[in-house]
mmCIF file of the C-alpha atoms, coordinates in Angstrom:
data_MODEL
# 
_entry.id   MODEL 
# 
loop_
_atom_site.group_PDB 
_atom_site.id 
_atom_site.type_symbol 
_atom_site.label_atom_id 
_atom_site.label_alt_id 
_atom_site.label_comp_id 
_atom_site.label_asym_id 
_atom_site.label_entity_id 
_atom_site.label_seq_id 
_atom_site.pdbx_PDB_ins_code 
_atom_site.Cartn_x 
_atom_site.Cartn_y 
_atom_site.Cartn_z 
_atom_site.occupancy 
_atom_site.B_iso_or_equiv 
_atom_site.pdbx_formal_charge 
_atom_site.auth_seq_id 
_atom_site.auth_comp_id 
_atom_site.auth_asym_id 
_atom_site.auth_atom_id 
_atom_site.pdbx_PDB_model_num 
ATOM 1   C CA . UNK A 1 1   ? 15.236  243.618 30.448 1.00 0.00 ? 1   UNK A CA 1 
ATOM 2   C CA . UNK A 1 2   ? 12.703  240.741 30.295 1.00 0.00 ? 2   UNK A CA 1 
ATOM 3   C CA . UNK A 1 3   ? 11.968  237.205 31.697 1.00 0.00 ? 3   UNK A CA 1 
ATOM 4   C CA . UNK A 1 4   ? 10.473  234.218 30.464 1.00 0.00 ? 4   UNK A CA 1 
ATOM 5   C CA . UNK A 1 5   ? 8.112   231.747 32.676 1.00 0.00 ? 5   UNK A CA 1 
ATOM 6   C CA . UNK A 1 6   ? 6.653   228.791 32.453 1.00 0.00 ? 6   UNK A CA 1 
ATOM 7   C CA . UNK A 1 7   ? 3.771   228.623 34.971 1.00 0.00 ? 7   UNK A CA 1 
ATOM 8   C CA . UNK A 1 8   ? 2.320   225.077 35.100 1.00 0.00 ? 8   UNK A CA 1 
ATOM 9   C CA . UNK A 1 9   ? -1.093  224.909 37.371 1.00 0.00 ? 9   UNK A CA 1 
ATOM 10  C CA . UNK A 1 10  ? -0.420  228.954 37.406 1.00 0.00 ? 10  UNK A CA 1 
ATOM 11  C CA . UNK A 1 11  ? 2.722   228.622 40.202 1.00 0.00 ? 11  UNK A CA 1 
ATOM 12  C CA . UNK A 1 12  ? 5.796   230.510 38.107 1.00 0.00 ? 12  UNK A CA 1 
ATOM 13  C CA . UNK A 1 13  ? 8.193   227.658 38.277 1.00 0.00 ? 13  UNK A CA 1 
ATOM 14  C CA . UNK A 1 14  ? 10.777  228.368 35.489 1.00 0.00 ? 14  UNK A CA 1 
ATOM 15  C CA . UNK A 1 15  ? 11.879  231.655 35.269 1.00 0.00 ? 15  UNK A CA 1 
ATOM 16  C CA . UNK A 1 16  ? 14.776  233.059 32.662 1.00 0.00 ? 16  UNK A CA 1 
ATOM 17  C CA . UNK A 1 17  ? 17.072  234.861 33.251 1.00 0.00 ? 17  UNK A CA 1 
ATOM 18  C CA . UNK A 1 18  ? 18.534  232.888 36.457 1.00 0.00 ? 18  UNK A CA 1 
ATOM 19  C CA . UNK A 1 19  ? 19.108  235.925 38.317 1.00 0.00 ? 19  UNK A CA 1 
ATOM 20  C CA . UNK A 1 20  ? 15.566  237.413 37.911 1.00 0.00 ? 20  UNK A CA 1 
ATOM 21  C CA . UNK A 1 21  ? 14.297  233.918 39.077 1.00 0.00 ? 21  UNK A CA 1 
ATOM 22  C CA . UNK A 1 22  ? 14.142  234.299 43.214 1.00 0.00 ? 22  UNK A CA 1 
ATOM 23  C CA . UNK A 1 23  ? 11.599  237.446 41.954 1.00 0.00 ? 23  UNK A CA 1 
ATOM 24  C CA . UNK A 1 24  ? 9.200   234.984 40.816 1.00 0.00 ? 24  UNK A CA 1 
ATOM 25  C CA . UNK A 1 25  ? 9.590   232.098 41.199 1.00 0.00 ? 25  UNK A CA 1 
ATOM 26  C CA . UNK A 1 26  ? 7.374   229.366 43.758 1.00 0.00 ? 26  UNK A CA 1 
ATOM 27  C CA . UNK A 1 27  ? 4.321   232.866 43.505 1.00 0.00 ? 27  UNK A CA 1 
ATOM 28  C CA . UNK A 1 28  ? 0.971   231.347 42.941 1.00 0.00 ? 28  UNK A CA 1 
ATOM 29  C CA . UNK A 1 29  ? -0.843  233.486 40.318 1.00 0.00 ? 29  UNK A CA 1 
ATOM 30  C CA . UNK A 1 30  ? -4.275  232.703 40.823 1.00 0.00 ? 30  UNK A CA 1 
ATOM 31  C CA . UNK A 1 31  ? -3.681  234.319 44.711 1.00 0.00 ? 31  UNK A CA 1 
ATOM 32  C CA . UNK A 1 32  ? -3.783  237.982 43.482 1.00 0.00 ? 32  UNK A CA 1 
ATOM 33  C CA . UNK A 1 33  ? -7.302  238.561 42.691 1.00 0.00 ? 33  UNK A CA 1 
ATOM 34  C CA . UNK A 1 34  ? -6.817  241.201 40.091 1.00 0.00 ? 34  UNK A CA 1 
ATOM 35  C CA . UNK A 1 35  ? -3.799  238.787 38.675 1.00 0.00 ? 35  UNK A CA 1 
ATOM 36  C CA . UNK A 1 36  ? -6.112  235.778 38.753 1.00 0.00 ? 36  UNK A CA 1 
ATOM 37  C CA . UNK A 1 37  ? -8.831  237.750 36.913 1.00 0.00 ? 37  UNK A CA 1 
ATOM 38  C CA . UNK A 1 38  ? -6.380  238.782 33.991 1.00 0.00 ? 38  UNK A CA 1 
ATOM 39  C CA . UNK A 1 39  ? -5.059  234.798 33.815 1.00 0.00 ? 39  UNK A CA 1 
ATOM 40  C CA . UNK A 1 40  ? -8.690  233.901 33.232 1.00 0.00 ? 40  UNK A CA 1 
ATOM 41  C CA . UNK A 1 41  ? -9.415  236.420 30.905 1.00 0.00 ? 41  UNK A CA 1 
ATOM 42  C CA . UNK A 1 42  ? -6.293  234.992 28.950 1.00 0.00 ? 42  UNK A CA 1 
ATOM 43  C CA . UNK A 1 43  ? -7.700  231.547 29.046 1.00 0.00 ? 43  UNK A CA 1 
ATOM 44  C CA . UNK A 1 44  ? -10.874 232.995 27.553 1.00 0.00 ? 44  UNK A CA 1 
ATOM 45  C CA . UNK A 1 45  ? -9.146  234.660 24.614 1.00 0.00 ? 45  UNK A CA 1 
ATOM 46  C CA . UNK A 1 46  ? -7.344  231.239 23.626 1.00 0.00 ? 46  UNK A CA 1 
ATOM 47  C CA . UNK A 1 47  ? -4.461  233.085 22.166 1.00 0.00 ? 47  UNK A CA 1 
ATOM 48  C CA . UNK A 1 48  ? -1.651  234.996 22.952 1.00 0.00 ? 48  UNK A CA 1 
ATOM 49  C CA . UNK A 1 49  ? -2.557  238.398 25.101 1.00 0.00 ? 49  UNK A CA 1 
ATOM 50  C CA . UNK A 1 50  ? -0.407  241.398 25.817 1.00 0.00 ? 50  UNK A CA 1 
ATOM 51  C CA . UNK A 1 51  ? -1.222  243.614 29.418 1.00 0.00 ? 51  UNK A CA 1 
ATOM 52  C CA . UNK A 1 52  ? 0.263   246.856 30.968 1.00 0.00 ? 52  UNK A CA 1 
ATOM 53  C CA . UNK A 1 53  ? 2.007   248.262 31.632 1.00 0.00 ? 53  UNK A CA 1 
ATOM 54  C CA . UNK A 1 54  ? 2.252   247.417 34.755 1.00 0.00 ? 54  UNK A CA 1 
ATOM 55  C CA . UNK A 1 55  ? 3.927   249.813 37.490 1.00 0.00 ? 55  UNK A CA 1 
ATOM 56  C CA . UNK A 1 56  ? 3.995   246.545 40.118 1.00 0.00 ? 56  UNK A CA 1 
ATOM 57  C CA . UNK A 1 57  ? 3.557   242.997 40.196 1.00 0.00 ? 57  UNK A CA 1 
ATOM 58  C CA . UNK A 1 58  ? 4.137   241.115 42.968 1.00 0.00 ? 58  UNK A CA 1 
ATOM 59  C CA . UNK A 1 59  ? 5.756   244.275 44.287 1.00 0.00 ? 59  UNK A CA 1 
ATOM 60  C CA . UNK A 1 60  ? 9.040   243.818 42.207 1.00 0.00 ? 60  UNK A CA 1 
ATOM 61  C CA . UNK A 1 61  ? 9.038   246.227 39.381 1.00 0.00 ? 61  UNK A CA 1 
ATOM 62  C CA . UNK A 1 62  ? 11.031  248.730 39.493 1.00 0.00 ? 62  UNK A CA 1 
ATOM 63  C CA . UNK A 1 63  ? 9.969   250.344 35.995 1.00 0.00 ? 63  UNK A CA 1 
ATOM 64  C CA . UNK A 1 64  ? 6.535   250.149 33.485 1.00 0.00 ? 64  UNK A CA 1 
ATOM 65  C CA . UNK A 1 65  ? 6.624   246.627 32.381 1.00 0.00 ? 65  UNK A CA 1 
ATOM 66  C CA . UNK A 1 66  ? 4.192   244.537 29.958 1.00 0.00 ? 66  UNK A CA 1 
ATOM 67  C CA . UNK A 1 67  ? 3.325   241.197 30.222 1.00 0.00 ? 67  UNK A CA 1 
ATOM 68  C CA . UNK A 1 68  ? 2.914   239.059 26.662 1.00 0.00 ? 68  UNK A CA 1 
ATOM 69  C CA . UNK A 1 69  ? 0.725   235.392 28.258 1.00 0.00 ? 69  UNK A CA 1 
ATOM 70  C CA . UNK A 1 70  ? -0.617  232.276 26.781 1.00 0.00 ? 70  UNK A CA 1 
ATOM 71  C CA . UNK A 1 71  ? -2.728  229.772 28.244 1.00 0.00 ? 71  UNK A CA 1 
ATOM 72  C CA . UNK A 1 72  ? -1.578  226.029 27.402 1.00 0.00 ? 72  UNK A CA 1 
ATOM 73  C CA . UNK A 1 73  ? -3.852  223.318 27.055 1.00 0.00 ? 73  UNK A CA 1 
ATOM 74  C CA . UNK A 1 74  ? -3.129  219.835 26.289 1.00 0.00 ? 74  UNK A CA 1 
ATOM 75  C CA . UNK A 1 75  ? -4.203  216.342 25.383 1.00 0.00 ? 75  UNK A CA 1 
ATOM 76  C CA . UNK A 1 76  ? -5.393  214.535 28.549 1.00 0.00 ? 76  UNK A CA 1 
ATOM 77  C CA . UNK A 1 77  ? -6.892  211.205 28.963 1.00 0.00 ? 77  UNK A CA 1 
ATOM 78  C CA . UNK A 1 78  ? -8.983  211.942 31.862 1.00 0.00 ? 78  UNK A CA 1 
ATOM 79  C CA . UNK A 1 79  ? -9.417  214.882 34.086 1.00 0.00 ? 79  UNK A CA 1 
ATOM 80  C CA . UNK A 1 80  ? -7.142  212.875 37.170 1.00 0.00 ? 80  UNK A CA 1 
ATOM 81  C CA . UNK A 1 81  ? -4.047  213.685 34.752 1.00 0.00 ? 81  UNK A CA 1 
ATOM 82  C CA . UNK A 1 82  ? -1.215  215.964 36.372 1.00 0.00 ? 82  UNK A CA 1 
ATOM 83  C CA . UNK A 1 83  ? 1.466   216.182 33.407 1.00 0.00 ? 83  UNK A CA 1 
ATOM 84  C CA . UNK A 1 84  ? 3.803   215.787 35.971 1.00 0.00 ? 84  UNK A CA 1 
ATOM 85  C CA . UNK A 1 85  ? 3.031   219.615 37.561 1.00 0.00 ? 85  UNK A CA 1 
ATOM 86  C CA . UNK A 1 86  ? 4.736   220.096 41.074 1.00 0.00 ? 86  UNK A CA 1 
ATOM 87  C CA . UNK A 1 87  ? 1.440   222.070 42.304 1.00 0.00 ? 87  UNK A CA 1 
ATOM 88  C CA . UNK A 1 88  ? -2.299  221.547 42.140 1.00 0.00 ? 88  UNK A CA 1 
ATOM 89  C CA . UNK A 1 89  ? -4.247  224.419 40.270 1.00 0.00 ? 89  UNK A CA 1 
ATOM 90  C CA . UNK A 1 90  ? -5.608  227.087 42.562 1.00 0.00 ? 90  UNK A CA 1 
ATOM 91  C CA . UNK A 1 91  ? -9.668  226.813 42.934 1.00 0.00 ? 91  UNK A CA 1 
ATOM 92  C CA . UNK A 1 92  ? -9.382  230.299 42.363 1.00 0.00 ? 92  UNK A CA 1 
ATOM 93  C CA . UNK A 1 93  ? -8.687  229.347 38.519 1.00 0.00 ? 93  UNK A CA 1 
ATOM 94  C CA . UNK A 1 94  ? -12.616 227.933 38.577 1.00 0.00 ? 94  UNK A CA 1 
ATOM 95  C CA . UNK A 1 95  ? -13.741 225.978 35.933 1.00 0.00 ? 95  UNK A CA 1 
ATOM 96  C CA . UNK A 1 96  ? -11.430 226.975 33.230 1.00 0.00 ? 96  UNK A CA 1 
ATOM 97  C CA . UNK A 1 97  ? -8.949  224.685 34.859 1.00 0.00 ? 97  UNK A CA 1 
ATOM 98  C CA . UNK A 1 98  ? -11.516 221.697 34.433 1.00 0.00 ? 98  UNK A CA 1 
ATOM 99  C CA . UNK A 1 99  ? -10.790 218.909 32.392 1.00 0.00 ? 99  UNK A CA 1 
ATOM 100 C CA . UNK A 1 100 ? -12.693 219.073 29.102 1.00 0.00 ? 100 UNK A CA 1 
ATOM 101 C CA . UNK A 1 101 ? -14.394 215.918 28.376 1.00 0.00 ? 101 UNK A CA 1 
ATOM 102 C CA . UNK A 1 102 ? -15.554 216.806 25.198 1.00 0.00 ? 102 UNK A CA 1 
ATOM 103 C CA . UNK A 1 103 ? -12.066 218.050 23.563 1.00 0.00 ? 103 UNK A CA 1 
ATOM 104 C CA . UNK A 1 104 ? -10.183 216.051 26.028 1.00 0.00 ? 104 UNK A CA 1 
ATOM 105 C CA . UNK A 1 105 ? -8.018  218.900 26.601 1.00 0.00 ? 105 UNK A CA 1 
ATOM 106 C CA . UNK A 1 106 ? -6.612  220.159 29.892 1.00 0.00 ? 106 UNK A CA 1 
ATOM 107 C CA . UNK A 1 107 ? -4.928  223.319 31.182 1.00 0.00 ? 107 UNK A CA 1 
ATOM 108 C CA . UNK A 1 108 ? -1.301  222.586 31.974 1.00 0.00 ? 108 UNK A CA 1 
ATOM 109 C CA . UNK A 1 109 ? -0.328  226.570 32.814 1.00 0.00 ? 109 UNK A CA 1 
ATOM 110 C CA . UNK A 1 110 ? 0.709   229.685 30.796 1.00 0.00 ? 110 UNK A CA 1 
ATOM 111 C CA . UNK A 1 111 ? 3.825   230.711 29.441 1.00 0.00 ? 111 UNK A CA 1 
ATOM 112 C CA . UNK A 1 112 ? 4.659   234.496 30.334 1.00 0.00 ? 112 UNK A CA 1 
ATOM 113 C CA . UNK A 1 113 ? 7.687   237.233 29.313 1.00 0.00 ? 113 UNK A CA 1 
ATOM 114 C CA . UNK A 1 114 ? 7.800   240.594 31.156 1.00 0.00 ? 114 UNK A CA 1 
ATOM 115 C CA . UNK A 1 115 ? 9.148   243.349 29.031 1.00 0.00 ? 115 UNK A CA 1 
ATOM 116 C CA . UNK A 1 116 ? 10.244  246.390 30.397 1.00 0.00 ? 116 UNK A CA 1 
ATOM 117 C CA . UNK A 1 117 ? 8.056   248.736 28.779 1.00 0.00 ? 117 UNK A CA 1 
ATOM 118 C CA . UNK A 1 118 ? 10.579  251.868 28.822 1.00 0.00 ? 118 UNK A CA 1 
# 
């Protein structure tokens, strides 16, 4: 079994399959410290980053699991710019959620699956 999420401002909004969804969905990432320290450590690596297995995550699992996680950035024409994201970004997140001035890129979120490992 796995899922698919799109996590815009790091709040799982999008979750596939429908009827894994009311596991995840509306959970703010970056309020799990140990969570929030792997997210960041994904936005550091600026590619795509595998963790696990994991025995729980927000207390749902119910088998070893890894998560695959890439942090999206995108064109932005000032730091004020939302991309039409439902949520603010966490502070927790800390300046890796800034706007970059020089680049002119911006964090939008991550997109996550969760693989059952076995």
């Amino acid at each position: 079994m796995f899922t698919l999420q799109l996590i815009p401002a790091g709040v799982v909004r999008l979750v596939a399959p429908m009827e894994r969804a009311e596991l995840f969905r509306g959970r703010d990432t970056f309020s799990t410290p140990d969570l929030a320290a792997s997210l960041r450590d994904t936005m550091k690596a600026r590619g795509v980053v595998v963790y696990g297995p994991y025995n729980q995550l927000f207390g749902v699992l119910q088998r070893p699991a890894l998560v695959v996680r890439k942090a999206i950035y995108v064109a932005a024409d000032s730091a004020n710019e939302t991309f039409g994201r439902p949520d603010p970004t966490n502070p927790a997140c800390g300046s890796l959620c800034d706007y970059n001035a020089t680049s002119g890129m911006a964090f939008w979120g991550f997109v996550s699956t969760l693989r059952h490992a076995f």
